[in-house]
C-alpha positions in Angstrom: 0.5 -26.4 24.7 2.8 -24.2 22.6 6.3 -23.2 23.0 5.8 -20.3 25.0 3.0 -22.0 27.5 5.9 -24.8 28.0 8.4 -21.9 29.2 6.2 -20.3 30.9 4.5 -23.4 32.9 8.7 -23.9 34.0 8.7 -20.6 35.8 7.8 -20.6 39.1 4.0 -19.2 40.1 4.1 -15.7 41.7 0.8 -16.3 43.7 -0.8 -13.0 45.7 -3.2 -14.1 47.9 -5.5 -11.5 49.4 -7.1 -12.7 52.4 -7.4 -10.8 55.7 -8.2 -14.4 57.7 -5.0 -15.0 59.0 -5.6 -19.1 59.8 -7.6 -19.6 55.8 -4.2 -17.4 54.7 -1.4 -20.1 55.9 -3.3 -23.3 55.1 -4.0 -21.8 51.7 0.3 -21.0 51.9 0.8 -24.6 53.0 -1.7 -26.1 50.5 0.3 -24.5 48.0 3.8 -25.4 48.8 2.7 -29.1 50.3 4.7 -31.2 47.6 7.6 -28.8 46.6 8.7 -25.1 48.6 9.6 -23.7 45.4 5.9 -24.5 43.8 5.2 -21.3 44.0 6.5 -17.9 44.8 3.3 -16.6 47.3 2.6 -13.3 48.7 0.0 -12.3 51.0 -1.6 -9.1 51.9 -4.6 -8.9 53.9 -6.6 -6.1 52.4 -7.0 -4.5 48.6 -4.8 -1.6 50.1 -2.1 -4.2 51.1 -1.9 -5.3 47.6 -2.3 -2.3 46.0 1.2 -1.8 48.4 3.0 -4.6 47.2 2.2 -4.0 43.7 2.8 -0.4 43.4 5.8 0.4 45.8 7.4 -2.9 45.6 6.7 -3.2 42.1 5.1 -6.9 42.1 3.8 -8.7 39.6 1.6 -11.7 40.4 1.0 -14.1 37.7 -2.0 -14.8 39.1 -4.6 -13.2 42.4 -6.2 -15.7 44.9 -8.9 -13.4 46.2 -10.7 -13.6 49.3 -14.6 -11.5 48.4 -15.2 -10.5 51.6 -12.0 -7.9 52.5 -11.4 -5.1 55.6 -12.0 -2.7 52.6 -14.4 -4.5 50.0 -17.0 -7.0 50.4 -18.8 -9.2 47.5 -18.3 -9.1 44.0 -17.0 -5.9 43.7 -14.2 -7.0 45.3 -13.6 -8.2 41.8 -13.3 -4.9 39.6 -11.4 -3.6 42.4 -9.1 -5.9 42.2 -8.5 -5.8 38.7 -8.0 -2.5 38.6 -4.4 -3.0 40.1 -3.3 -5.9 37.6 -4.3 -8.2 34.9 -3.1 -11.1 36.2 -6.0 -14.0 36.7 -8.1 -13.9 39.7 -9.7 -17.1 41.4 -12.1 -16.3 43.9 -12.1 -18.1 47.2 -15.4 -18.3 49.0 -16.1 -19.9 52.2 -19.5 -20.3 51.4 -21.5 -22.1 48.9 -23.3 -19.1 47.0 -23.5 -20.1 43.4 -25.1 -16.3 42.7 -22.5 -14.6 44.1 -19.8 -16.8 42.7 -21.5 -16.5 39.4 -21.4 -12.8 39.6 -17.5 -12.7 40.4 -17.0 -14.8 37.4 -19.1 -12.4 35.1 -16.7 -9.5 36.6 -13.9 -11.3 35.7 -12.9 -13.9 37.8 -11.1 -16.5 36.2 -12.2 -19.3 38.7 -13.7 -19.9 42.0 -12.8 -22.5 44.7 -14.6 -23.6 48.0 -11.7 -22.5 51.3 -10.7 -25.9 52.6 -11.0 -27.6 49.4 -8.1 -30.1 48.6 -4.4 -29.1 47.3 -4.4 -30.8 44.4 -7.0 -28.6 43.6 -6.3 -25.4 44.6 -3.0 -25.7 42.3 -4.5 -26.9 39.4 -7.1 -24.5 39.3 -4.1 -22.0 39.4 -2.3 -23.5 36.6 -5.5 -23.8 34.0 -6.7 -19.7 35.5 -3.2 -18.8 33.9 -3.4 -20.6 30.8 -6.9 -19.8 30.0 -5.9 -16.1 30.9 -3.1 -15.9 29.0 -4.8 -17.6 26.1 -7.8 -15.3 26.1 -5.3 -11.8 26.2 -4.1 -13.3 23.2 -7.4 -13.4 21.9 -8.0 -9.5 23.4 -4.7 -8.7 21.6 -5.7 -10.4 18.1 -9.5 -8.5 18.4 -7.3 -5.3 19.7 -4.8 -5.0 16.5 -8.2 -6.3 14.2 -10.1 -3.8 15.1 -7.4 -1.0 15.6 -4.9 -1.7 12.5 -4.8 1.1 9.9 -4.6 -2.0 6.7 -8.2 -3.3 5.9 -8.3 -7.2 7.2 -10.8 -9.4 5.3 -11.3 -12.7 6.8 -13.0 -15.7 4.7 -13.7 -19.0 4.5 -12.2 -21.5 2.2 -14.0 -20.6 -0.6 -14.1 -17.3 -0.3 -17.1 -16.0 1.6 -16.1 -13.2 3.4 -17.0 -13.8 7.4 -15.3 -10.4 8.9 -14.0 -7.8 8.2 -12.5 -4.4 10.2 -13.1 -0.7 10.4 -10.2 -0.6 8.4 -11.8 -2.2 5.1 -15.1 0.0 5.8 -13.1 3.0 5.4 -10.9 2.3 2.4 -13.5 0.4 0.4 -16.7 2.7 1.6 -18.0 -0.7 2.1 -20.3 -1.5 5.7 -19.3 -4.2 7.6 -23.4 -6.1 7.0 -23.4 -5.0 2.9 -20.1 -7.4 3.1 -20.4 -10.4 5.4 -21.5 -13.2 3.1 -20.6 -12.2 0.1 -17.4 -12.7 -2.2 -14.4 -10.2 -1.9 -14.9 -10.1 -6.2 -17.6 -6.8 -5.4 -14.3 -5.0 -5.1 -13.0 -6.0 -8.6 -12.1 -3.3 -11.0 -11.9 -5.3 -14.2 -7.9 -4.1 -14.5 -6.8 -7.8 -13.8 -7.9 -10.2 -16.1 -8.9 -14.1 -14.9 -4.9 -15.3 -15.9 -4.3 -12.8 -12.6 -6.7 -14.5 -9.7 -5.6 -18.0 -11.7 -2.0 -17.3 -10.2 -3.2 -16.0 -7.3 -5.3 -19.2 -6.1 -2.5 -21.3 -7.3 -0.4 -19.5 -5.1 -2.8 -20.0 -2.0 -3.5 -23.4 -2.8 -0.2 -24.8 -3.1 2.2 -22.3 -0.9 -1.0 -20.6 1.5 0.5 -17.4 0.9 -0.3 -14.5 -1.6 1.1 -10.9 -1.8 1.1 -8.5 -4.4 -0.7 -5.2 -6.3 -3.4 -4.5 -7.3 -6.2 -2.3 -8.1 -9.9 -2.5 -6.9 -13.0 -0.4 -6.7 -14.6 1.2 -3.8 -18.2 1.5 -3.2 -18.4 4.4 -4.9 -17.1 3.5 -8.2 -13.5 5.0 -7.4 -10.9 2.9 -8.7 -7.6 2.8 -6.0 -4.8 0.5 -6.4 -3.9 -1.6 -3.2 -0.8 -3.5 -1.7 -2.3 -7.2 -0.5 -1.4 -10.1 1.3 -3.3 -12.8 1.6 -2.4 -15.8 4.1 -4.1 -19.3 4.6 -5.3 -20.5 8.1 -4.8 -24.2 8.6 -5.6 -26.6 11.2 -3.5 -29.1 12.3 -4.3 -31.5 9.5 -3.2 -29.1 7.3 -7.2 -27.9 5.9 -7.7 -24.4 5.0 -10.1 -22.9 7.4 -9.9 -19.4 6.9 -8.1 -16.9 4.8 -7.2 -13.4 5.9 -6.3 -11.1 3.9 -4.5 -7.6 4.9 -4.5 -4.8 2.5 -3.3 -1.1 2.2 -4.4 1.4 0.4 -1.3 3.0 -2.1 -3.2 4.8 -4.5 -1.6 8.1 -2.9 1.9 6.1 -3.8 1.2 5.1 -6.6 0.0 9.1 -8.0 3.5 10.0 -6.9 5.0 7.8 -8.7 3.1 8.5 -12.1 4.4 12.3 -11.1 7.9 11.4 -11.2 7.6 9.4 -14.2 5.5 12.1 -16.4 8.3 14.7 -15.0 11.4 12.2 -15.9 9.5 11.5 -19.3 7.9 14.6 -20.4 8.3 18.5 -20.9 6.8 20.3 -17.7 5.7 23.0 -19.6 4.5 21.4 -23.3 3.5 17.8 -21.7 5.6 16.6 -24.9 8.1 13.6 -24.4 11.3 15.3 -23.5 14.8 14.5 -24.6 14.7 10.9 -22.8 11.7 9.9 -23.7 12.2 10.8 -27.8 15.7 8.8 -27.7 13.7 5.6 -25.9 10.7 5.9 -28.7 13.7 6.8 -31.7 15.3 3.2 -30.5 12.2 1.4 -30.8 11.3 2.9 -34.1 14.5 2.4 -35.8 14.1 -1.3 -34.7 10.8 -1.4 -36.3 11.7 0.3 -39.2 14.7 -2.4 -39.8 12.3 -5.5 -39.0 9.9 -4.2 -41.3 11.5 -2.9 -43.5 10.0 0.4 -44.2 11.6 4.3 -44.1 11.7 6.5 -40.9 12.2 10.2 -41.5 13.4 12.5 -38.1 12.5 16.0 -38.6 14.5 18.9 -36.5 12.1 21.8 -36.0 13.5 25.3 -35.1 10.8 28.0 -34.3 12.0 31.4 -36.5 11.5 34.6 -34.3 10.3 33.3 -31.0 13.2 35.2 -29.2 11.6 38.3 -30.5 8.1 37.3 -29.1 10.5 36.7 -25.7 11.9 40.4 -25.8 8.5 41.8 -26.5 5.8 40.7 -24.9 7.3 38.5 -22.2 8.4 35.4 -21.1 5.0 34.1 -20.1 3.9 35.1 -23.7 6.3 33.1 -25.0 5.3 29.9 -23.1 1.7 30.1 -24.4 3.1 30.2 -27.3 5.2 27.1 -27.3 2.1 24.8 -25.6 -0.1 26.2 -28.4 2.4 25.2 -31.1 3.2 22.1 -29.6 -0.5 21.0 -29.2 -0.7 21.9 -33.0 2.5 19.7 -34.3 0.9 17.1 -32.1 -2.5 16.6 -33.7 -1.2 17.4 -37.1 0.7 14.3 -37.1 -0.4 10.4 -37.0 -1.0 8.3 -34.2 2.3 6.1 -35.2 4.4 9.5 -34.8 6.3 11.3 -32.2 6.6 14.8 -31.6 9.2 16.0 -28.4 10.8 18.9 -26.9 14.4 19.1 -26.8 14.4 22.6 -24.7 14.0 26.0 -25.0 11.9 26.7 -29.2 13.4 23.7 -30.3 11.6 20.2 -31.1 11.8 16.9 -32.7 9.5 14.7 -34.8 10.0 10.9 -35.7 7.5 9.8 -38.7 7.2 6.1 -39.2 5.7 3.3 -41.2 6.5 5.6 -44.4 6.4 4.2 -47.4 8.9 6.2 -49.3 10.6 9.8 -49.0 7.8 11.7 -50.5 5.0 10.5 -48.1 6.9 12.7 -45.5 6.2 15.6 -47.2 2.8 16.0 -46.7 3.6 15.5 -42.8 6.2 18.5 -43.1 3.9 20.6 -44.5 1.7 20.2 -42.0 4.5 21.0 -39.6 4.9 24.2 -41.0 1.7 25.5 -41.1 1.0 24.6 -37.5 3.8 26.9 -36.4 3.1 29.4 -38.4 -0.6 29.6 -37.9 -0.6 32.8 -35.1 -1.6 32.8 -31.7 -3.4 34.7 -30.0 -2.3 36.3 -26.8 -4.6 38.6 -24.9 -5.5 40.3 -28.1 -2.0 40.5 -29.5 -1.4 38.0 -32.4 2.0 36.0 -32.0 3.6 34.9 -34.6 6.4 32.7 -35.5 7.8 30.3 -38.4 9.7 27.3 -38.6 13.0 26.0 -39.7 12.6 21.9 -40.3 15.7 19.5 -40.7 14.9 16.2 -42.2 16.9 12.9 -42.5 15.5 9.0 -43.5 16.7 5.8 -42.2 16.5 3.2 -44.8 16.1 -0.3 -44.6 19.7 -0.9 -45.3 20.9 2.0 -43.5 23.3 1.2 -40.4 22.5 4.6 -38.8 21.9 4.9 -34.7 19.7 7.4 -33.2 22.7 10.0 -32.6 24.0 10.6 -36.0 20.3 10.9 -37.1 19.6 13.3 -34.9 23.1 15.2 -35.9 22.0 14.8 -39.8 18.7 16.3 -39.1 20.1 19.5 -37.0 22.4 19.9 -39.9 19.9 19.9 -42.4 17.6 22.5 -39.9 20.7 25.2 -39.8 20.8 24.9 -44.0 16.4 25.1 -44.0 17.4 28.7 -41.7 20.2 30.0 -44.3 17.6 29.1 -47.0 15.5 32.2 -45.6 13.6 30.1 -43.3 9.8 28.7 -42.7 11.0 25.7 -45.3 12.6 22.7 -44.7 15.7 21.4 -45.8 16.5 17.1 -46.4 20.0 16.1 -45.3 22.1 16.3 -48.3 23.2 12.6 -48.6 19.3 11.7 -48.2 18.4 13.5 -51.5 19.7 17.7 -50.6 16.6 19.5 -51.5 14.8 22.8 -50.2 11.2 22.9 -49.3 
């Protein structure tokens, strides 16, 4: 018994008998209360409408119905569905008569019991007690089926080794999975190959030793659609501590997880170029330099300035100007290597790390092709847009102690003497070698 049944079974009974026989009614009353007065708690009312009274007005709740079949107002057993349509407390049908058929039929409308009238006491209040245990034990049972089959997570159940036994609406609709194409088989059909075997190693471990489980992942539904899921998974054990199920409960975040790639693109990247932004170039900048150092190799940081893009702007519009940045930009981007960064600081204004150099001059090459992408024209419903460049460039050296900020300063520098220069060159920071290109 758990602790709940315990509390419960020290609460007085509240009995409603419903019996129109007014002699059966108080030997039933006295049966009841023959070794203690406060046994029970009993009620009587002689007819369906009597209890239906004492339920409704007087707001009763019986913790369990001894009913009488054959009633002013319903007779047989129908009086059983009547009856439970005013409560769901137990019902224990009293008969005067030995029918087996009928009885049988009262217990397949939901009669918890039956008892011969006249019987002994003893009897009469255990089969009380066990009709509310076994009731209250089988709505648990109603409830567990209730939130299975109702919850919005998917609930797998397996056995020990992981043959799926059951699963819920739930799963069928996230996974695109029927119920019979499951039952049998191993939850692995929903693998997506994203987790490698070092994953479901942990994840066993975890069940074996602590019975519990929870994490992300992503699976695949049955349509080859790949969706990432929040799980937990729980072991069943009896009282010998055996695993005898596990059932797992899972919910599908793949919307979640979408918005979250969105917020990190848009805290990481230009909206309008798709480009790392400023955040995003000084996060990849600090890893180069710190390759560059362990390696010992050169890093050059180029400061592009586009020449004349205000007068596109001015002349053919705003929205002319924007294709033209995303066009540049897409240019810069494939012109350089796959070691290489190319970001947007804002408005025509960009920034390129080149890495892994070997020396100063194997930049050039790399500039070059800098300025030809942005001078290349664009086209813009028939109207050819075009614009130059202005490039800064500074190195880090192995030996050099220089941080991301002042290389990015030297490089800006370097740009402003590239546009004085007469533009669409570029210009190397003058303690990095001071030459025009």
């Amino acid at each position: 018994m758990t602790p709940t049944e315990t509390d419960d079974a020290l609460q007085t009974p509240v009995v409603l008998l419903i019996e129109d026989e007014q002699g059966d009614a108080e030997l039933i009353r006295w049966q009841l209360l023959e070794r203690a007065d406060d046994a029970f708690v009993v009620h009587i009312a002689d007819s369906l409408a009597s209890a239906r009274l004492l339920i409704e007005r007087e707001r009763l709740i019986p913790d369990v119905i001894l009913l009488d079949l054959n009633l002013p107002d319903s007779s047989g057993p129908q009086t059983v569905p009547r009856c439970r349509s005013l409560t769901d407390a137990p019902i224990v049908v009293l008969t005067g008569l030995d029918d087996v058929a009928a009885t049988q039929r009262a217990i397949d409308l939901g009669a918890e019991d039956y008892l011969t009238k006249g019987g002994e006491g003893s009897s009469l209040r255990r089969a009380i007690r066990y009709a509310m245990l076994r009731h209250r034990r089988e709505a648990d049972s109603r409830l567990a089926a209730t939130v299975f089959s109702h919850s919005r997570e998917g609930i797998v159940i397996t056995t020990p080794d992981g043959v799926i036994i059951d699963v819920n609406e739930a799963f069928s609709r996230i996974t695109g999975y029927p119920r019979d194409e499951v039952i049998g088989r191993n939850p692995g059909l929903l693998k997506s190959h994203r987790q490698g075997p070092a994953f479901y190693a942990q994840m066993w471990r975890a069940l074996i030793d602590d019975g519990y489980w929870a994490g992300e992942l992503w699976n695949r539904r049955k349509d080859g659609e790949e969706y990432a899921e929040l799980l937990t998974i729980s072991a069943v054990r009896d009282s010998t501590g055996n695993t005898r199920h596990y059932v797992a409960l899972f919910t599908d975040i793949t919307a979640q997880k979408q918005h979250q790639q969105q917020l990190e693109f848009i805290a990481h990247y230009d909206s309008l170029t798709r480009l790392p932004n400023r955040m995003l170039l000084a996060d990849r900048l600090g890893h180069a330099l710190t390759q560059t150092r362990r390696h010992r190799q050169l890093l050059a940081v180029a400061y592009i300035d586009l020449d004349g893009f205000k007068a596109v702007n001015d002349t053919y519009g705003h929205a002319a100007g924007d294709v033209l940045l995303v066009t540049v930009a897409e240019r810069m981007k494939h012109c350089l290597r796959e070691s290489d960064t190319i970001a947007r600081l804002g408005g025509d204004e960009f920034v390129a790390i080149l890495t892994e150099l070997p020396d100063m001059a194997a930049s050039t090459p790399l500039i070059g092709r800098l300025l030809a992408a942005a001078a290349e024209p664009v086209d813009y419903q028939g109207a050819a847009l075009q614009v130059s460049s202005s490039i800064g460039v500074t190195f880090h050296l192995p030996d050099d102690d220089s941080d991301a900020d002042l290389l990015l300063r030297q490089a800006d520098q370097a740009m402003y003497q590239a546009k004085l220069a007469g533009k669409n060159g570029y210009y190397v920071f003058a303690n990095r070698v001071g030459c025009v290109g």
